[in-house]
C-alpha positions as CSV (number, residue, x, y, z in Angstrom):
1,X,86.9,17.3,72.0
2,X,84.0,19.4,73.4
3,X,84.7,22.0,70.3
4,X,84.2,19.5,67.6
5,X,81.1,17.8,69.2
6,X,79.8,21.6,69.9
7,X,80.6,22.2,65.7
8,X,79.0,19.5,64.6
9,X,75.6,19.9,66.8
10,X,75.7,23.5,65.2
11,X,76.4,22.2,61.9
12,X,73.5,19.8,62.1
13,X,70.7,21.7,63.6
14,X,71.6,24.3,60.4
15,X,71.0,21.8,58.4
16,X,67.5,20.6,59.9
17,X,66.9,24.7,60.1
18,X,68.0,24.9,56.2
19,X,65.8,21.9,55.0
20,X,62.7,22.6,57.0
21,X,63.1,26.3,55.2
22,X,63.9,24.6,52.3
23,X,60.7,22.6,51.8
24,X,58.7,25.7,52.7
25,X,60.0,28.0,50.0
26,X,59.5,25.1,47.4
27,X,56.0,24.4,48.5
28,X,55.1,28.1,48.4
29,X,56.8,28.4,45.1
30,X,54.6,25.8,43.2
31,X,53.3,27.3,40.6
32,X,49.2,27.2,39.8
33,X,48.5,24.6,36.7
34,X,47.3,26.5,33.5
35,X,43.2,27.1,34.2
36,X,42.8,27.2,30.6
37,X,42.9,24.0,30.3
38,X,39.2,23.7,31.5
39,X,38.0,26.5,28.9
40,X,36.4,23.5,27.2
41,X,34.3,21.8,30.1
42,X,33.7,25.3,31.9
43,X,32.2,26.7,28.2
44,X,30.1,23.9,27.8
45,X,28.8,24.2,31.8
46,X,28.0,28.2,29.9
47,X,26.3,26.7,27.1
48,X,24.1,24.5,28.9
49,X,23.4,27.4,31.8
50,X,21.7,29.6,28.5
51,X,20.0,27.3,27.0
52,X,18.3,25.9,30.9
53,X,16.9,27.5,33.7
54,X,18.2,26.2,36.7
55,X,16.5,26.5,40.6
56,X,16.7,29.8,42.6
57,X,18.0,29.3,46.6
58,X,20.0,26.2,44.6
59,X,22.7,24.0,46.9
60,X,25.5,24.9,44.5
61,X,28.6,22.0,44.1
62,X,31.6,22.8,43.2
63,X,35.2,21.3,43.6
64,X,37.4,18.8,41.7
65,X,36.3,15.4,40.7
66,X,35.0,14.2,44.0
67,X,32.4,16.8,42.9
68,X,32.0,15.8,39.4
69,X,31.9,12.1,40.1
70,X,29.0,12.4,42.6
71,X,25.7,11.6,41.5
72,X,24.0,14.8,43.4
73,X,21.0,15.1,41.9
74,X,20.0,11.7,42.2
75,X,21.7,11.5,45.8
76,X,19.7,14.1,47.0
77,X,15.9,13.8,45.1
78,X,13.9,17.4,45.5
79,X,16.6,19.1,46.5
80,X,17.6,21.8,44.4
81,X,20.9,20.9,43.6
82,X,23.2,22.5,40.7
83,X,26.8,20.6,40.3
84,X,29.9,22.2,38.8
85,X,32.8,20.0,39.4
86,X,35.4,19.7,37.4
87,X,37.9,17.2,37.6
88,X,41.5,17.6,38.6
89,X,41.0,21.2,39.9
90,X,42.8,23.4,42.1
91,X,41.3,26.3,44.4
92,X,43.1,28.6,41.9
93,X,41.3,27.0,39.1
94,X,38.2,27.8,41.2
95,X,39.3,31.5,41.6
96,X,39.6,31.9,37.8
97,X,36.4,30.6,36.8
98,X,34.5,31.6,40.2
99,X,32.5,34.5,37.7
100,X,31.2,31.0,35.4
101,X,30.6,28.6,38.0
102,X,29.1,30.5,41.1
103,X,27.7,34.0,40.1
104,X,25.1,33.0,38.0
105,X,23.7,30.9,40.0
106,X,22.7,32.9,43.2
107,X,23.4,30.2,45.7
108,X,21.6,29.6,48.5
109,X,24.0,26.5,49.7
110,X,28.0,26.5,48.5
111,X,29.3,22.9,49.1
112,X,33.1,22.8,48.0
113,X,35.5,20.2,47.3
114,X,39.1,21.4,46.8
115,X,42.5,21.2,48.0
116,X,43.0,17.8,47.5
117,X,45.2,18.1,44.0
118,X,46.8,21.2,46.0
119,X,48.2,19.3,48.6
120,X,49.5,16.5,45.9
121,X,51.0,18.9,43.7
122,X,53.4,19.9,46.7
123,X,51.8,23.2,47.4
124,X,51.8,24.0,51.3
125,X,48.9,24.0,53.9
126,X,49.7,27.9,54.4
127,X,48.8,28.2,50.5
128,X,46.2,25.5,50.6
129,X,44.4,27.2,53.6
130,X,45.2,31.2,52.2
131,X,43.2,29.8,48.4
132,X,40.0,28.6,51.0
133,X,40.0,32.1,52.5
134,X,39.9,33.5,49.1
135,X,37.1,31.6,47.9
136,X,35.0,32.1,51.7
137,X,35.4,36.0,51.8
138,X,34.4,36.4,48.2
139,X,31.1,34.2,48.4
140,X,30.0,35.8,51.6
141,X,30.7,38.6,49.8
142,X,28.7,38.4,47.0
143,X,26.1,36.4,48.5
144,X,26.0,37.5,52.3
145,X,23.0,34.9,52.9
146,X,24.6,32.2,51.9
147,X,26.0,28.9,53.6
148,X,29.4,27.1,52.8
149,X,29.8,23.9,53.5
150,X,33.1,22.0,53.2
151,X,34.1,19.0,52.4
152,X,36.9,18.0,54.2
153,X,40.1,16.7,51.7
154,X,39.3,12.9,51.8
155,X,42.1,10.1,52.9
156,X,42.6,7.8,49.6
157,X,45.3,4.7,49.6
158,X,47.0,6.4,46.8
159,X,47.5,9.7,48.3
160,X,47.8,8.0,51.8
161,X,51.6,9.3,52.4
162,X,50.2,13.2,52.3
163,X,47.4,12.7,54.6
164,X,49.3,13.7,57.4
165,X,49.3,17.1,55.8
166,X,45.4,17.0,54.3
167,X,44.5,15.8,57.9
168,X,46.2,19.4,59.3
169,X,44.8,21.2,56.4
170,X,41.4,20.2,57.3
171,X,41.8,21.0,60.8
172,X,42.6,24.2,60.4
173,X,39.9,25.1,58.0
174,X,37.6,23.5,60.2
175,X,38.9,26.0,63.0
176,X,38.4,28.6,60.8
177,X,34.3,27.6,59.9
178,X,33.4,27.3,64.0
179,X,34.2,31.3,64.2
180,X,31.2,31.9,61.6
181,X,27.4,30.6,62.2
182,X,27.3,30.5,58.1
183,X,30.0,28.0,57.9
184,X,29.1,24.4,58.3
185,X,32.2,21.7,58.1
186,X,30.9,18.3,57.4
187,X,33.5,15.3,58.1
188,X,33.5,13.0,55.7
189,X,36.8,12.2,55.9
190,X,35.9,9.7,58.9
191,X,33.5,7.8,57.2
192,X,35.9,6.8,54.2
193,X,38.6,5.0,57.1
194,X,38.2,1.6,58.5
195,X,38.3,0.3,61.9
196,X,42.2,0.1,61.6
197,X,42.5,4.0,60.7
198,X,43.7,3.3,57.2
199,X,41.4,4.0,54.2
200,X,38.9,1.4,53.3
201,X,39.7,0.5,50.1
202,X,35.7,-1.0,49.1
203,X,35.0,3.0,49.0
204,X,36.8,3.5,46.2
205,X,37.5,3.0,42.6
206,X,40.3,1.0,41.4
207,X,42.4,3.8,41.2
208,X,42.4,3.8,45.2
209,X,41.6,7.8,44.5
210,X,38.1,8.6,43.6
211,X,35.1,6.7,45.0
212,X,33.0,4.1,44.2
213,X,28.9,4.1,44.8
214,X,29.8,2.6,48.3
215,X,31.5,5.9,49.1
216,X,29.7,8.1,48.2
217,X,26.8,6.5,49.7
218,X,28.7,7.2,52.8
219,X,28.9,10.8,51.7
220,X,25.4,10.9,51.1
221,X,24.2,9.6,54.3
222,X,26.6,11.9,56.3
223,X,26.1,15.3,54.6
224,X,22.3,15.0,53.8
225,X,20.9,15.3,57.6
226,X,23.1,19.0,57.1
227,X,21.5,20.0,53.6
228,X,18.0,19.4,54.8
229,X,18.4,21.2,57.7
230,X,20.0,24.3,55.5
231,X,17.2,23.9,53.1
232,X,14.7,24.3,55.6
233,X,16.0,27.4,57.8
């Protein structure tokens, strides 16, 4: 009897060993989304850039339509803020269009939102966190003076069953931006939870995905105290 038992233990830590691989490979195999389909929006974000001036040392957004959606200028009066989100972005839609949306404008402040459509398209939190370093080493780069701050994936109700793997995605970007006194990580993940852990709901739109004025008043309360200190440095 002890051989068959023996067998079948074999047999079935293979196949935990061959599903856990399994879900890696597919993960890492996703394949980027087209970037072209934002030639459109990021032309017109050109055509407005040559035809305005825009403010030197600016606090730069950029991200997916947490970005977009937020109301930064008038969150953050005086403040010489620039937004370039577009919605429904990936970090590799960032890469392609990084020449558009962030060289021109000589940043001062980076504050990025992505990774959130990563994670729900099924790529992994090696890929997720590999696409941040991308985007970090090419801005300090470029502009050695300047400061990235990250927003942190948020938790939504309707991407609730992946925020076990957002929440680790954070972390570890988070781990990454304490080894670098030009990296500032700003939770405001927290914020957007209710006393039970599980999102609050009021925060949002009716999609249960992108927030309402309620949220991003939380947002704006919890990164501003960071922005004015960058702005003043």
């Amino acid at each position: 009897m002890k051989a068959p038992i023996f067998l079948f233990t074999r047999l079935f830590v293979a196949f935990l060993i061959f599903g856990f691989l399994s879900e890696s490979i597919i993960a890492q195999s996703v394949e980027d989304p087209d970037p072209l389909r934002f030639e459109e929006e990021i032309n017109r974000f050109e055509e407005f850039d040559s035809k305005n001036s825009f403010p030197e040392d600016a606090i730069l957004f950029v991200g997916s339509s947490s970005i977009r959606l937020w109301k930064t200028a008038e969150a953050f009066p005086g403040m010489p803020v620039i937004n370039r989100g577009f919605g429904g972005s990936h970090f590799s839609d960032l890469h392609y269009y990084y020449d558009e949306l962030v060289l021109p404008h000589d940043p001062s402040v980076v504050v990025l939102y992505e990774g959130d459509n990563d994670v729900a398209s099924g790529k992994s939190n090696d890929r997720v966190f590999e696409d941040y370093i991308e985007f970090a080493d090419r801005l300090t780069s470029d502009f050695p003076d300047a400061r990235l701050v990250f927003v942190p994936i948020k938790p939504s109700s309707s991407r609730w069953e992946l925020w076990p793997q957002m929440k680790e995605a954070n972390q570890r970007i988070n781990e990454h931006m304490s080894e670098n006194d030009q990296f500032y990580y700003v939770d405001l993940a927290t914020p957007l939870l209710g006393s039970d852990g599980t999102p609050d709901d009021s925060l949002f739109l009716d999609d249960q995905l992108h927030l309402s004025e309620d949220g991003y008043a939380k947002w704006n309360a919890a990164i501003r105290p960071t922005l004015e200190k960058l702005m003043s440095e």
